[in-house]
PAZAPA-4460 file (N, C-alpha, C; in steps of 0.05 Angstrom, whole numbers, plus 32768, in hexadecimal, padded with zeros to 4 digits):
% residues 187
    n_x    n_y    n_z   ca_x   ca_y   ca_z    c_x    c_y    c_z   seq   type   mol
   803E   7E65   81D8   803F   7E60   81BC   803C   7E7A   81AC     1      X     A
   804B   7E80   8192   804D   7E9B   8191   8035   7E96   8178     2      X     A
   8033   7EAA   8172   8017   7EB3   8167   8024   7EBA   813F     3      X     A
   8011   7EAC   8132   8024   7EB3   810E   8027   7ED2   810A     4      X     A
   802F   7ED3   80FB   803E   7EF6   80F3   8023   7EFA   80E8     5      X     A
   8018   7F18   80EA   800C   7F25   80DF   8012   7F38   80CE     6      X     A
   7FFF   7F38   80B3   800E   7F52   80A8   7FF3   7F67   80B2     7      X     A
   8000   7F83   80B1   7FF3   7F99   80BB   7FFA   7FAA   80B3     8      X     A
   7FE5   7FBB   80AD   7FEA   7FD5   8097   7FE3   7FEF   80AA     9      X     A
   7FF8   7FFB   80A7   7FF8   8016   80B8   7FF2   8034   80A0    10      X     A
   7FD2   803F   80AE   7FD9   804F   80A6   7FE0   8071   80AD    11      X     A
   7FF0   8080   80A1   7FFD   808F   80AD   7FF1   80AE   80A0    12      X     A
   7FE1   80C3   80A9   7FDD   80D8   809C   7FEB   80EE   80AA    13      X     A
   7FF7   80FE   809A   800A   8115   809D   8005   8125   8089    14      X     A
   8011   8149   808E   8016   815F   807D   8027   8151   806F    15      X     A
   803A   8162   804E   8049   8153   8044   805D   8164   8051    16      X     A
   8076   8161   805D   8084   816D   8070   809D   8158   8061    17      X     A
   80B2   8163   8063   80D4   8154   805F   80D7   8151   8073    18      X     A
   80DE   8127   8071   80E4   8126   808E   80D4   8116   8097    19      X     A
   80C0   810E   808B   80AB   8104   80A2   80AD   80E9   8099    20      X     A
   80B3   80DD   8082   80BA   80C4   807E   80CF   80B5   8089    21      X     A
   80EA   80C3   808A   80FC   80C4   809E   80F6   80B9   80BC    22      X     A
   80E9   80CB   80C9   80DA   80CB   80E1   80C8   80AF   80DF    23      X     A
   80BB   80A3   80D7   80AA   808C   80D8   80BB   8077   80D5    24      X     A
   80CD   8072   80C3   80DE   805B   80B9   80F5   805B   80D5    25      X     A
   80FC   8071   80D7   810D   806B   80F7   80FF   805D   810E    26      X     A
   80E7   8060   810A   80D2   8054   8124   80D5   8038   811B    27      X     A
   80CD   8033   8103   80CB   8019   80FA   80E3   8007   8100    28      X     A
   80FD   8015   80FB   8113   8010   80FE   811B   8002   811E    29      X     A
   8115   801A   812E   811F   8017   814A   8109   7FFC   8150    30      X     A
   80F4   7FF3   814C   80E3   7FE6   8159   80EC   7FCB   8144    31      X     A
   80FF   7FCC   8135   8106   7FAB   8127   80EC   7FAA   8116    32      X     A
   80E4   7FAD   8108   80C9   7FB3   80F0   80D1   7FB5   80D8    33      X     A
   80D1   7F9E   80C2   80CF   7FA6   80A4   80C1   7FAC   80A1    34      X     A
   80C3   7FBA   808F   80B0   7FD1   8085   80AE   7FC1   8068    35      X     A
   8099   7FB3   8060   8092   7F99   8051   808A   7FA8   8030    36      X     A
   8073   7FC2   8038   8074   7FD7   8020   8065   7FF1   8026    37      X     A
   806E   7FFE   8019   806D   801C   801B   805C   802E   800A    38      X     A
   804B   8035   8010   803C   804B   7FF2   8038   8063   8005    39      X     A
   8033   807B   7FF7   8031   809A   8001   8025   80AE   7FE9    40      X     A
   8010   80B0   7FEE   8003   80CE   7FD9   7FF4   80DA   7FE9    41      X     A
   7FF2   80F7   7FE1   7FCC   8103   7FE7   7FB9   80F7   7FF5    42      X     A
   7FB6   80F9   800B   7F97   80ED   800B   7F80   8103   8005    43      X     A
   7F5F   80FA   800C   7F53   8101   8002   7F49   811B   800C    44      X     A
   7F5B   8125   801E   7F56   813D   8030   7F6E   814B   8023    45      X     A
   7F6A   8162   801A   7F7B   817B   8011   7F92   8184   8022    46      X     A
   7FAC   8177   801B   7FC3   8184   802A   7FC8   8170   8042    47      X     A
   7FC0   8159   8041   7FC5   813F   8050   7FCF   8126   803D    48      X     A
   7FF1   8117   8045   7FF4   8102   8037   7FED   80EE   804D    49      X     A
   7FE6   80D6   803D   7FE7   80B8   804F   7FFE   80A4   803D    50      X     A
   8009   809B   805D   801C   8085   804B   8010   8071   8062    51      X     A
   800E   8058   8042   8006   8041   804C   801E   8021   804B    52      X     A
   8022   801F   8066   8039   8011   8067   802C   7FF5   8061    53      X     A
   803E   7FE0   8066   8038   7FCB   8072   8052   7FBC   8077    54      X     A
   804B   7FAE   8099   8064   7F9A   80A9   8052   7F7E   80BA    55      X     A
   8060   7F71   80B9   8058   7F66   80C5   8061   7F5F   80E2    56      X     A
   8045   7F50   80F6   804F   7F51   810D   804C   7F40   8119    57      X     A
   8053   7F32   812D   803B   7F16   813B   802F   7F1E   8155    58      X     A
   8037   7F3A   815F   802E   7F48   8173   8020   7F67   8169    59      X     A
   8004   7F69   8175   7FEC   7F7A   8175   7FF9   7F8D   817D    60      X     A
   8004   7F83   819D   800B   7FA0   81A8   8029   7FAB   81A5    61      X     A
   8039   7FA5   8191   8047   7FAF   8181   803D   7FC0   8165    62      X     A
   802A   7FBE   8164   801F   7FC7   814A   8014   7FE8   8155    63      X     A
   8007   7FDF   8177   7FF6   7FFA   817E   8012   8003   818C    64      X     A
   8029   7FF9   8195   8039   8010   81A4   8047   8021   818A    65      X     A
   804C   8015   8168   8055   801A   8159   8041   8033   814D    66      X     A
   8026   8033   8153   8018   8043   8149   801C   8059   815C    67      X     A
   8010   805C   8175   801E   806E   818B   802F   807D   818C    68      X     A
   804D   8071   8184   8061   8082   8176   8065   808F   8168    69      X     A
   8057   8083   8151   8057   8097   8137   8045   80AF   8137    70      X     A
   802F   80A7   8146   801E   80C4   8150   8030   80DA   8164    71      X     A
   8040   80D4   8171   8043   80E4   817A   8069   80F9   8171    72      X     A
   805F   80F7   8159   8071   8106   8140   8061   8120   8140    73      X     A
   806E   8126   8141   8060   8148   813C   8057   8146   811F    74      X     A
   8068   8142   810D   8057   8143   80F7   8040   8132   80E4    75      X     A
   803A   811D   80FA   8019   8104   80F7   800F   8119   8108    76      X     A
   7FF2   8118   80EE   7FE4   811A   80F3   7FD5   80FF   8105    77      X     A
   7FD0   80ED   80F9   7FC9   80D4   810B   7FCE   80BB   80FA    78      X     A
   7FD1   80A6   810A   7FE6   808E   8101   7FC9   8071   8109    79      X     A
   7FC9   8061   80F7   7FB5   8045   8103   7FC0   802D   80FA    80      X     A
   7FB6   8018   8102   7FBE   7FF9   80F3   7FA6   7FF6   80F7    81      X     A
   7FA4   7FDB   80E1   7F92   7FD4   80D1   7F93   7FAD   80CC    82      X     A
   7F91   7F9D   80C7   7F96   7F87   80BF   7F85   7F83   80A0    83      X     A
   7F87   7F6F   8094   7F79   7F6D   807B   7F5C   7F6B   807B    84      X     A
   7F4F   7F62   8094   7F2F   7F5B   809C   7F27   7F80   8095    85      X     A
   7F38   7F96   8099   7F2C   7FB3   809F   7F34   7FC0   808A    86      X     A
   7F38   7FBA   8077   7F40   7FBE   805A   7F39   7FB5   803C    87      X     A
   7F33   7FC5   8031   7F34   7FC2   8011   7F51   7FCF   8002    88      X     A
   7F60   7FB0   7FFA   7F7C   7FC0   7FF4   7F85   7FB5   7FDC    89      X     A
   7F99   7FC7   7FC2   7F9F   7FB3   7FB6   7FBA   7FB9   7FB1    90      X     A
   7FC4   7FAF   7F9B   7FE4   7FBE   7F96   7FDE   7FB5   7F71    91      X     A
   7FF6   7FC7   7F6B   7FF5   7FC2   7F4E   8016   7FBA   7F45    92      X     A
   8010   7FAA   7F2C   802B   7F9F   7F20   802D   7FA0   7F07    93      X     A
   8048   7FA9   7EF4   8048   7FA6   7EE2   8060   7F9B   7ED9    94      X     A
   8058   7F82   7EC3   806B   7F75   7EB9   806C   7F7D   7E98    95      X     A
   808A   7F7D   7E99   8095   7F79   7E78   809A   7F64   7E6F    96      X     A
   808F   7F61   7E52   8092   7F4C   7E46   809C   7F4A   7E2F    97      X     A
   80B6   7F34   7E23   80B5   7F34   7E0A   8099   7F34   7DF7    98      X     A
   8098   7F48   7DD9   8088   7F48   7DD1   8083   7F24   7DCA    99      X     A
   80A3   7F27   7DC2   8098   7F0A   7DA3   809A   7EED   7DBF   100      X     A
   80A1   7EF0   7DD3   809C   7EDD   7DE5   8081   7ED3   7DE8   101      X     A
   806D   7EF5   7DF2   8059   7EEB   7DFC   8048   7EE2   7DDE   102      X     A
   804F   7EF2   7DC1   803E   7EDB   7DA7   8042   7EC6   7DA4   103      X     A
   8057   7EC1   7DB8   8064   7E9F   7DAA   804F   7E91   7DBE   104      X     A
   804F   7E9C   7DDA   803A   7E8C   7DEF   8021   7E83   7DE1   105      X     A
   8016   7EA3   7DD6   7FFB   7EA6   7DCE   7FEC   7EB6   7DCA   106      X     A
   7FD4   7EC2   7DCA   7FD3   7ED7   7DC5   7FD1   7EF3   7DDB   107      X     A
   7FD4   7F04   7DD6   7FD4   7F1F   7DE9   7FB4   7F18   7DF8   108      X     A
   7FA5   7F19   7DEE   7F8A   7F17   7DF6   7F88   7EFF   7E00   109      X     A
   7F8B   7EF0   7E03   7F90   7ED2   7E16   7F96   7ED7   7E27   110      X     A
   7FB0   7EE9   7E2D   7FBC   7EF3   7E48   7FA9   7F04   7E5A   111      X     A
   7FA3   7F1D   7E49   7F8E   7F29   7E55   7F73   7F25   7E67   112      X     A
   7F6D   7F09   7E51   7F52   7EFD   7E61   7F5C   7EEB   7E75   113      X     A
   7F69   7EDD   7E71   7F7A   7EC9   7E87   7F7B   7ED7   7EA5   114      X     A
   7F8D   7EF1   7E9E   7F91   7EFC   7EBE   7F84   7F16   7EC1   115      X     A
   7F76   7F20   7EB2   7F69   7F36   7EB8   7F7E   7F48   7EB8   116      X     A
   7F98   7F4E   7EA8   7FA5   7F68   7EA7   7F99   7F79   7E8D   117      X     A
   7FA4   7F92   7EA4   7FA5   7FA3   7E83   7FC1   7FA9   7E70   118      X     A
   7FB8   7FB6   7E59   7FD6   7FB5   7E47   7FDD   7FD6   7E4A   119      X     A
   7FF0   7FDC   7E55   8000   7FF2   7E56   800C   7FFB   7E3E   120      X     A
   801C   7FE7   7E2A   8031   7FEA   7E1A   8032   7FD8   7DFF   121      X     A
   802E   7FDD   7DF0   8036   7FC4   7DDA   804C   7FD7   7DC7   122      X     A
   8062   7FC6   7DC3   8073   7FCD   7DAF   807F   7FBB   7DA0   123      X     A
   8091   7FB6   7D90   809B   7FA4   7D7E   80A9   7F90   7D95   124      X     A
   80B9   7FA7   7DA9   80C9   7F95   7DBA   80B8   7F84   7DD8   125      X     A
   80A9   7F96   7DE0   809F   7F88   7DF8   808E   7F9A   7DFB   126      X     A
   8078   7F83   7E13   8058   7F8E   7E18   8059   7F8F   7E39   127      X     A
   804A   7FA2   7E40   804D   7FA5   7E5E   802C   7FAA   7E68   128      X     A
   8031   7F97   7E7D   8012   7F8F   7E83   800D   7FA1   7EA5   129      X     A
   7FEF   7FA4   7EA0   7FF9   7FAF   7ECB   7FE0   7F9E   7ED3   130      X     A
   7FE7   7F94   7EEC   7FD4   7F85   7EF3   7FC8   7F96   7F15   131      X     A
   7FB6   7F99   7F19   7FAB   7F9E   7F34   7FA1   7F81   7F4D   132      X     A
   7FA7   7F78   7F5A   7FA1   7F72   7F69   7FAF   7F6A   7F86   133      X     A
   7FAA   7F5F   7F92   7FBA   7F52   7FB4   7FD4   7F40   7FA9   134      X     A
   7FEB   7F47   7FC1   8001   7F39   7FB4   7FFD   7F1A   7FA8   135      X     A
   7FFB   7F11   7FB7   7FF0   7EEF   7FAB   7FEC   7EF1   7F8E   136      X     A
   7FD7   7F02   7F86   7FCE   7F04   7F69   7FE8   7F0D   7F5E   137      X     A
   7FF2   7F22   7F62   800B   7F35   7F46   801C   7F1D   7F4C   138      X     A
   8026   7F0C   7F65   803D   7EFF   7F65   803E   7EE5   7F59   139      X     A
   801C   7EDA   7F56   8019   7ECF   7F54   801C   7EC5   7F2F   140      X     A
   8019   7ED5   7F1F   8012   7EE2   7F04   8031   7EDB   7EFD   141      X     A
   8041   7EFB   7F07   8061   7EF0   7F06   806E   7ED8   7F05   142      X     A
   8062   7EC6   7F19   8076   7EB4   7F1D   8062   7EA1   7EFE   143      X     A
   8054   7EA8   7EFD   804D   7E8F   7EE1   804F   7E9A   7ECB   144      X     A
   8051   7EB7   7EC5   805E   7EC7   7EAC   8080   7EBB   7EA7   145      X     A
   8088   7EBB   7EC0   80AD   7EC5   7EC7   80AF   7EA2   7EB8   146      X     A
   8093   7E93   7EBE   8097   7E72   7EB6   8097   7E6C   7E95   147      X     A
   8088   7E7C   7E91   807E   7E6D   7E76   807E   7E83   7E67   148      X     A
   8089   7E9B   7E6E   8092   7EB1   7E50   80AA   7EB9   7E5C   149      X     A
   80A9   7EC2   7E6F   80C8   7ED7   7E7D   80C3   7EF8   7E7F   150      X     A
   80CB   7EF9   7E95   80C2   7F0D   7E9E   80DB   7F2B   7E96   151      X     A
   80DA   7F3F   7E89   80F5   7F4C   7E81   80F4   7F65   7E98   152      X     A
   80DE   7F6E   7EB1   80E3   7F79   7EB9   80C4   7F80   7ED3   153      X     A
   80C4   7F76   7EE6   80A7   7F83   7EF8   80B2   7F8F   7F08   154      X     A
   8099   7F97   7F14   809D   7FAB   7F30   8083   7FAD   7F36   155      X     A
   807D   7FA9   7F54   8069   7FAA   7F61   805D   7FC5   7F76   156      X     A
   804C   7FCE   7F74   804E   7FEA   7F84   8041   7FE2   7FA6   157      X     A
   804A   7FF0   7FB2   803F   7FF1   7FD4   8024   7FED   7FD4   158      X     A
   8017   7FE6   7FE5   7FFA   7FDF   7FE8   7FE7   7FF1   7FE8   159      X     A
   7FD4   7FF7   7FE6   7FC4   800A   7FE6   7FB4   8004   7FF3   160      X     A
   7FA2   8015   8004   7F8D   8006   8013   7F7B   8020   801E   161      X     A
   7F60   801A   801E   7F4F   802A   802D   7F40   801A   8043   162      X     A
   7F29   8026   8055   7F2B   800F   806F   7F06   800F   8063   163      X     A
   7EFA   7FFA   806A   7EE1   7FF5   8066   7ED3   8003   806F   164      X     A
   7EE0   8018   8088   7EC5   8031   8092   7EB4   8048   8081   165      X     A
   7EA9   8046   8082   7E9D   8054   8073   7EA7   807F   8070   166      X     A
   7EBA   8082   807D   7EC5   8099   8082   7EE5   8093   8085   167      X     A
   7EF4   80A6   8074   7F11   80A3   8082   7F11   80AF   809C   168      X     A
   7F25   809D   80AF   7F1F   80A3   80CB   7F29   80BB   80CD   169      X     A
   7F42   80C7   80C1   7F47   80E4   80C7   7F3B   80F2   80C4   170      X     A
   7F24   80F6   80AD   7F10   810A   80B4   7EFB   810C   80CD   171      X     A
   7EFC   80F7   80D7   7EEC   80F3   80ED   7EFF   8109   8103   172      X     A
   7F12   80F9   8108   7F2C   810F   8119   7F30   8123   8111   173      X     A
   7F31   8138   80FA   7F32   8152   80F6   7F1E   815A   80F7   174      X     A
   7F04   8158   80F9   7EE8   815D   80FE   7EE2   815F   811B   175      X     A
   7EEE   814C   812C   7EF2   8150   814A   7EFB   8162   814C   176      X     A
   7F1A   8169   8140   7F31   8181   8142   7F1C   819A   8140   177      X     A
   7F12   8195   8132   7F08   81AF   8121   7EF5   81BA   8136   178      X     A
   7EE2   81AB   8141   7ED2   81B5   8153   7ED8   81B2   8169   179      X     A
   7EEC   81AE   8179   7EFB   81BE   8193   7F06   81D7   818F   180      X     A
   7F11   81E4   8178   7F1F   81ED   8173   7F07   8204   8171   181      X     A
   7EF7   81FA   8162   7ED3   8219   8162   7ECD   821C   8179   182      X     A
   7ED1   8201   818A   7EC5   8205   81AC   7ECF   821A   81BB   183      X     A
   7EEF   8216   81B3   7EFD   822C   81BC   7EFE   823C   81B7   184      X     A
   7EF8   824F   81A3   7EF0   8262   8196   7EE3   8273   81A0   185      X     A
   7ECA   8269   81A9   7EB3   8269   81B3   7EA6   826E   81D4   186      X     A
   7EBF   825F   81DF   7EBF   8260   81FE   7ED5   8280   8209   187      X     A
***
């Protein structure tokens, strides 16, 4: 009996190098993997990006031979999966709105307290709201804005996520790096 799809969030830290996105999405590719969503900035270490994917899978050990691979790119630094139990993650959304739609609904501040967005934009023509939270929530918002005002334009951003450890794990691994590297120095 096969086991439900998991979603799983990979994350990926690298130099910023051309090319290296390339290189990950081909892995994803060859191994039959949507690539479900995508984010990439800075992380919190100087001159290191992380991109935080997410695919889903119904197999574990597709997830670790997919991580495996991607480590062994010359340009990862180091690659993990994660499930949602090892995570604090959210994503953000912003919808456009007719102005005189959403006064006809009711008021701006109704909306606000209702779903907890904030207001980005007010103009004569339309108001644009961003909302932070887990897909369920932004999609969830949409589909009852898109109902009862109309929606003139969203977009949802890639997931964001940090892991509940109390340390990003790559500093743990460059801190290893670091002190073999004095060992050797030294010997």
């Amino acid at each position: 009996m096969k086991e439900e799809n998991t979603l799983y969030t990979i994350t990926i830290f690298s130099e910023n190098t051309v090319g290296v996105l390339n290189q990950i999405t081909t892995i994803f590719t060859r191994r039959q993997l949507n690539i479900e969503t995508l984010s990439v900035s800075p992380s919190a270490i100087k001159g290191i990006h992380k991109f935080t994917i997410t695919t889903f899978s119904d197999d574990e050990e597709v997830m670790k031979k997919l991580v495996r691979l991607i480590d062994k790119r010359v340009d990862i630094l180091k690659a993990y999966y994660n499930t949602n139990e090892d995570l604090v993650h959210q994503e953000l959304a912003l919808y456009k709105l007719s102005t005189e739609k959403v006064l006809e609904h009711g008021s701006i501040e109704y909306l606000v307290r209702k779903y907890n967005v904030r207001i980005l934009e007010v103009s004569r023509d339309c108001v644009v709201f961003l909302k932070a939270g887990h897909y369920e929530e932004t999609q969830g918002l949409f589909d009852e804005l898109a109902e009862s005002i109309g929606v003139l334009q969203f977009v949802r951003s890639g997931r964001i996520a940090i892991t509940k450890s109390k340390v990003e794990r790559l500093s743990d691994m460059l801190a290893k790096r670091e002190q073999l590297n004095q060992e050797k120095l030294e010997s």
